[in-house]
OpenMM code with the backbone's topology and positions (N, CA, C; nanometers):
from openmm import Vec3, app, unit

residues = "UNK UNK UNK UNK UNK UNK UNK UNK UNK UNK UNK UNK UNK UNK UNK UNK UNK UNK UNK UNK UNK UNK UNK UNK UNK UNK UNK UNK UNK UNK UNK UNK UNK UNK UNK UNK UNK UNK UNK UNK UNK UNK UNK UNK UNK UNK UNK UNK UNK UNK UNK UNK UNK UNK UNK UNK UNK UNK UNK UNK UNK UNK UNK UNK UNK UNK UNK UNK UNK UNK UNK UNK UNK UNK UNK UNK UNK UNK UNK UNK".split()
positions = [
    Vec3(-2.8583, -0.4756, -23.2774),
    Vec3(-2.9517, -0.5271, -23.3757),
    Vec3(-3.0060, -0.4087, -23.4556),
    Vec3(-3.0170, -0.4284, -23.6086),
    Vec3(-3.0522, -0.3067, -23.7102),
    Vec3(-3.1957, -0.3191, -23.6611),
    Vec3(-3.2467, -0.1734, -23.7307),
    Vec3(-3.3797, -0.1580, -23.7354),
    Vec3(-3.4801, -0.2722, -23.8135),
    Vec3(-3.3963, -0.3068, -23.9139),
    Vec3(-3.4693, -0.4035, -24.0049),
    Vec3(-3.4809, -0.5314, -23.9726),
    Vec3(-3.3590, -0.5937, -23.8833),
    Vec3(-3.3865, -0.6958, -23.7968),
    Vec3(-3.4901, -0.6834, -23.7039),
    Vec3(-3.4901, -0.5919, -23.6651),
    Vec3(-3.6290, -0.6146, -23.5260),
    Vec3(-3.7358, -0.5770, -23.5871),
    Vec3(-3.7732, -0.5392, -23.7476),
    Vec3(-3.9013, -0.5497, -23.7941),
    Vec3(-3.9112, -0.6887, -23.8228),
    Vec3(-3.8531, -0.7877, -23.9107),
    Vec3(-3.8348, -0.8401, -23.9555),
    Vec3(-3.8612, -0.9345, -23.8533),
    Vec3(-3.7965, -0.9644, -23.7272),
    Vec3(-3.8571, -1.0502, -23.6173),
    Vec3(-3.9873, -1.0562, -23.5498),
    Vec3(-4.0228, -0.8916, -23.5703),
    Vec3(-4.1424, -0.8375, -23.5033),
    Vec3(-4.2675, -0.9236, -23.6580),
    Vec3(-4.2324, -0.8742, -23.7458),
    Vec3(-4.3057, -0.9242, -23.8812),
    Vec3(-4.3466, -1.1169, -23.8480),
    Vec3(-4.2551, -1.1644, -23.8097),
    Vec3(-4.2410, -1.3169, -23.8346),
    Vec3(-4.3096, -1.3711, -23.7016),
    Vec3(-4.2536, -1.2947, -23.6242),
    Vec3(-4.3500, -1.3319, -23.5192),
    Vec3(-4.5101, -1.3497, -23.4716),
    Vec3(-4.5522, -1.2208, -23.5479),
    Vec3(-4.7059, -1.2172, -23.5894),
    Vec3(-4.7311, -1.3390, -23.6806),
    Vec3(-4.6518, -1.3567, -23.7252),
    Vec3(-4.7272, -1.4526, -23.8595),
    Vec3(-4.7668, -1.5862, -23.8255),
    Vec3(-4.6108, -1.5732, -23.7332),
    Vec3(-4.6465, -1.7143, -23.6535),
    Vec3(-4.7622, -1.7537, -23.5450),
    Vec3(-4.8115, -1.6228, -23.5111),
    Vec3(-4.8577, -1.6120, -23.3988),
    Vec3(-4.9806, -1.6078, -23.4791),
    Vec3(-5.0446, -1.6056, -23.6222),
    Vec3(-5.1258, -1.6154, -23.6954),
    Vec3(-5.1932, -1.5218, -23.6497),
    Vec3(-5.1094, -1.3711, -23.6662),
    Vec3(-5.2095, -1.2169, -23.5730),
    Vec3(-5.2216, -1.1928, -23.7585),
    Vec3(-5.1326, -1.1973, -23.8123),
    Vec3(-5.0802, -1.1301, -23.9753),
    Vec3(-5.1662, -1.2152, -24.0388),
    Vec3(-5.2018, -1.0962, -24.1482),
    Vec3(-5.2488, -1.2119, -24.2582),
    Vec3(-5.1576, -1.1557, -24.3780),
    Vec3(-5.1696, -1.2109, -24.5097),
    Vec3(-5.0702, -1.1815, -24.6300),
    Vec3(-5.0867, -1.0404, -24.6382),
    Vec3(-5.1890, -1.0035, -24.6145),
    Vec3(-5.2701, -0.8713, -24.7019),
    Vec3(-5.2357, -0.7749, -24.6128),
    Vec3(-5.2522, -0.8199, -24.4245),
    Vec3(-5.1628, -0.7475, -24.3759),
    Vec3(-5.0253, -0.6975, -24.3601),
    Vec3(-4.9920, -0.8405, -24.3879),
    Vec3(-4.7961, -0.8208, -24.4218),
    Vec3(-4.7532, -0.7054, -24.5265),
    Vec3(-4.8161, -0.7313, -24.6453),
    Vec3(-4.7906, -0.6342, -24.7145),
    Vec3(-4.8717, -0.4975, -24.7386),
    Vec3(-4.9131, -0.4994, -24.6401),
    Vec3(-4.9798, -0.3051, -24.6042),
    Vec3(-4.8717, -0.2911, -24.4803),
    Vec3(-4.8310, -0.3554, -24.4499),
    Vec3(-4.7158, -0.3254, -24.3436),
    Vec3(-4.5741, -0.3110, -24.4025),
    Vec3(-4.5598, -0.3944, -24.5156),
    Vec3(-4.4312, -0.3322, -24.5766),
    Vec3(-4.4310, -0.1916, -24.6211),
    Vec3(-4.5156, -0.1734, -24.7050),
    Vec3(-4.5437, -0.0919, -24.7903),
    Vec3(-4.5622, 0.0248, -24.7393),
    Vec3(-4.6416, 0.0418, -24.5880),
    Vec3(-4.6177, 0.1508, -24.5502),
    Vec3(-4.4662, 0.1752, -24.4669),
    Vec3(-4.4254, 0.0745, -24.4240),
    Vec3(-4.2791, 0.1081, -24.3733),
    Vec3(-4.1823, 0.1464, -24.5169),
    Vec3(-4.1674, 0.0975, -24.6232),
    Vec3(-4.0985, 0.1706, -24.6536),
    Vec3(-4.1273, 0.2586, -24.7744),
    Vec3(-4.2608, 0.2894, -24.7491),
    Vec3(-4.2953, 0.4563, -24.7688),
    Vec3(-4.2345, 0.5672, -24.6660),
    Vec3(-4.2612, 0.5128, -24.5646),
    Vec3(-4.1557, 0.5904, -24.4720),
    Vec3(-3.9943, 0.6167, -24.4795),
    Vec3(-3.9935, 0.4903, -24.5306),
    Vec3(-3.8113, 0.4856, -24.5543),
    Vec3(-3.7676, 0.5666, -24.6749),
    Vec3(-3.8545, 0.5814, -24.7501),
    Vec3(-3.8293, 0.6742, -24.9010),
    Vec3(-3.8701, 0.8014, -24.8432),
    Vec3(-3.9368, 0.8416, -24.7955),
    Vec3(-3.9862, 0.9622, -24.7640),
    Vec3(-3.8438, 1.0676, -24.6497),
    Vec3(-3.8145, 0.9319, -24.5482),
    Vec3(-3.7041, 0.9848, -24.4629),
    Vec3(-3.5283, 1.0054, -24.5273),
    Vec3(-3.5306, 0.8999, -24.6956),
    Vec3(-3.4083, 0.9395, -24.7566),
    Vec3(-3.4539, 1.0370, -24.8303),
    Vec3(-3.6006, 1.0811, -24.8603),
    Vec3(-3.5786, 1.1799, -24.9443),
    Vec3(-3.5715, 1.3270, -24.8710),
    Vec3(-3.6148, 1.3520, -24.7563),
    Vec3(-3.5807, 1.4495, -24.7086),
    Vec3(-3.4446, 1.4829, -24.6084),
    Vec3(-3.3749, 1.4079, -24.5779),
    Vec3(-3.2502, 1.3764, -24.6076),
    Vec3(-3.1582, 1.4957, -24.7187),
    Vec3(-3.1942, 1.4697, -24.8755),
    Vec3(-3.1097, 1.4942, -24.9474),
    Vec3(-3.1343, 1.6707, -24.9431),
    Vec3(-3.2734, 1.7309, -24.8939),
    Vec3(-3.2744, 1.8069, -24.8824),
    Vec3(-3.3126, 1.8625, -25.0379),
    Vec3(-3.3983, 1.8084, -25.1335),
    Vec3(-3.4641, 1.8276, -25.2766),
    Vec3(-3.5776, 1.9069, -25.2590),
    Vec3(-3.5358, 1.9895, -25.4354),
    Vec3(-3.6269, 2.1226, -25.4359),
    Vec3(-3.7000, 2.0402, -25.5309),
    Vec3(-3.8287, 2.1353, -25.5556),
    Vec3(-3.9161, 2.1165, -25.6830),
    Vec3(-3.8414, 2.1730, -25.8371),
    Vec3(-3.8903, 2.1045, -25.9109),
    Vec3(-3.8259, 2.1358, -26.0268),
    Vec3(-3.8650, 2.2877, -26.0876),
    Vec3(-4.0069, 2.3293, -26.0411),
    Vec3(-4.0337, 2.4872, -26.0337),
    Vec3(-3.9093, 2.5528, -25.9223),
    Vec3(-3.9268, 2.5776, -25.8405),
    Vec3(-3.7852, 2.5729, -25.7509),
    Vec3(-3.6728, 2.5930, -25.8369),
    Vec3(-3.5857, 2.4966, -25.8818),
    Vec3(-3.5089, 2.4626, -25.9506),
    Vec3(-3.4681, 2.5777, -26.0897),
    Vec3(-3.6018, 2.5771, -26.1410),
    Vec3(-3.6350, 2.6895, -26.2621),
    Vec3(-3.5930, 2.8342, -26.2104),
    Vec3(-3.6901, 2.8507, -26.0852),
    Vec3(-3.6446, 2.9897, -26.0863),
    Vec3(-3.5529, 3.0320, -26.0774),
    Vec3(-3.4542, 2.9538, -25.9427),
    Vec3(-3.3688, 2.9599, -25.9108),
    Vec3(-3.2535, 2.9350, -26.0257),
    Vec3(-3.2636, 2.9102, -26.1475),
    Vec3(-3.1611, 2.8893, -26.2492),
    Vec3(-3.1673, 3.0646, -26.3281),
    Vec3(-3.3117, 3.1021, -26.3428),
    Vec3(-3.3578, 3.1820, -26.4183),
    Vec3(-3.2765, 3.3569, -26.3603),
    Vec3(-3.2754, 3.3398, -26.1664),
    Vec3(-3.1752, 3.4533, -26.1002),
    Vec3(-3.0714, 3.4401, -26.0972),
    Vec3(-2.9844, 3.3472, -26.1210),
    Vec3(-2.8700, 3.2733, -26.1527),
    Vec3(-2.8135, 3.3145, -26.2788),
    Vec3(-2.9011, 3.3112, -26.3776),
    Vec3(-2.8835, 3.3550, -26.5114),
    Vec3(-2.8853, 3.5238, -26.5449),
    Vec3(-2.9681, 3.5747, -26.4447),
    Vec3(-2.9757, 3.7277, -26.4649),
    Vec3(-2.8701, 3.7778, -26.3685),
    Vec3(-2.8458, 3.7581, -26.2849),
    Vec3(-2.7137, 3.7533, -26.1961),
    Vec3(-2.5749, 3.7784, -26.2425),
    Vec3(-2.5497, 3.6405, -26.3282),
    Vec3(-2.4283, 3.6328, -26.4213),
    Vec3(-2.4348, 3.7275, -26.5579),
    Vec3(-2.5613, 3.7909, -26.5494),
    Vec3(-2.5794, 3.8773, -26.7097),
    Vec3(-2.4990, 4.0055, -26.6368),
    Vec3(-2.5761, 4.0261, -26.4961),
    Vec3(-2.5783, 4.1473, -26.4367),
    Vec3(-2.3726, 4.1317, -26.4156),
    Vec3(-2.3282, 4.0544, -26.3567),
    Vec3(-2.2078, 4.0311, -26.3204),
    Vec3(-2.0880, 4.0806, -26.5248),
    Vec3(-2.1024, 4.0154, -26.5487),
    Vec3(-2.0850, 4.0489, -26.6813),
    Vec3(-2.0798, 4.1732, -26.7574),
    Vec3(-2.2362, 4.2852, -26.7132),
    Vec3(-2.2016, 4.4169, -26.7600),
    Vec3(-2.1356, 4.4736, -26.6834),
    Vec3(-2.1304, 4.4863, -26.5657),
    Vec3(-2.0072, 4.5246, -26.5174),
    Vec3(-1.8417, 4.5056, -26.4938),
    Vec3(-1.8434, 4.3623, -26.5645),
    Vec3(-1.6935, 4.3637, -26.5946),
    Vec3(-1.6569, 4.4278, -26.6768),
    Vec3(-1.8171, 4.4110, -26.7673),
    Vec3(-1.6921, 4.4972, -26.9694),
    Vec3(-1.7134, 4.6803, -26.9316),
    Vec3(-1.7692, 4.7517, -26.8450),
    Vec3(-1.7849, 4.8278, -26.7980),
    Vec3(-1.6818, 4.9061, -26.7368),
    Vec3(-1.6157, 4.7948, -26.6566),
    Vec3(-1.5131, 4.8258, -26.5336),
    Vec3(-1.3943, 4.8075, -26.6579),
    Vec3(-1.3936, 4.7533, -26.7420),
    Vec3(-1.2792, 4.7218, -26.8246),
    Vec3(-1.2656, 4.8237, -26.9415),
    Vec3(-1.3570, 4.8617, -27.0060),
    Vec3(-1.3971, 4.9950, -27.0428),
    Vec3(-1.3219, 5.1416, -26.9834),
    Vec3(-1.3564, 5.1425, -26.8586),
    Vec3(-1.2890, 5.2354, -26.7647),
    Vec3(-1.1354, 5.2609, -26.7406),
    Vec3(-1.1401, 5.1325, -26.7742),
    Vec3(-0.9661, 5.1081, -26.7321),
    Vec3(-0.8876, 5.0930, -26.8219),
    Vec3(-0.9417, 5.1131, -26.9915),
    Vec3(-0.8447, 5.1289, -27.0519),
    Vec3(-0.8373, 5.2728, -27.1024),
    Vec3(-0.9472, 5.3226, -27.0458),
    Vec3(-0.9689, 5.4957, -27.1049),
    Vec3(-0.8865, 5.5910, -27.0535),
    Vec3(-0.8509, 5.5257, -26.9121),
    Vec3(-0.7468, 5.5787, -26.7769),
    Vec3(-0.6123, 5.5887, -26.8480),
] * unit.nanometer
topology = app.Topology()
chain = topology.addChain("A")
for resn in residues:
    res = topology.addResidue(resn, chain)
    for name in ("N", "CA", "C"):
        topology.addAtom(name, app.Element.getBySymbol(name[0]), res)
């Protein structure tokens, strides 16, 4: 049986059992699947979009840096 089945029984059962009220039902969804978004989003393993920036910005000076030393090394090698 999925996880969502045995909420889903556990859910219906209260209701029947008149423990639930509407208002509870849905503070009970809502925080379950706040949980469920929260557990796929860390999952994917997501940066901040600052994150993201910098990390593009050493990336970019990296490939500048990679670059003067090719026309450098190529420079060299036709002087040879």
């Amino acid at each position: 049986m999925s996880n969502s089945e045995k909420i889903l029984k556990m859910i219906s059962s209260f209701v029947e059992a008149g423990i639930l009220t509407s208002e509870d039902l849905k503070k009970e969804i809502s925080t379950s699947l706040k949980f469920q978004k929260e557990n796929i989003v860390n999952k994917f393993d997501l940066v901040t979009k600052k994150e993201f920036q910098i990390l593009k910005k050493l990336l970019e000076k990296q490939q500048k840096e990679i670059n003067e030393l090719k026309k450098k090394k190529s420079k060299k090698a036709k002087k040879s």
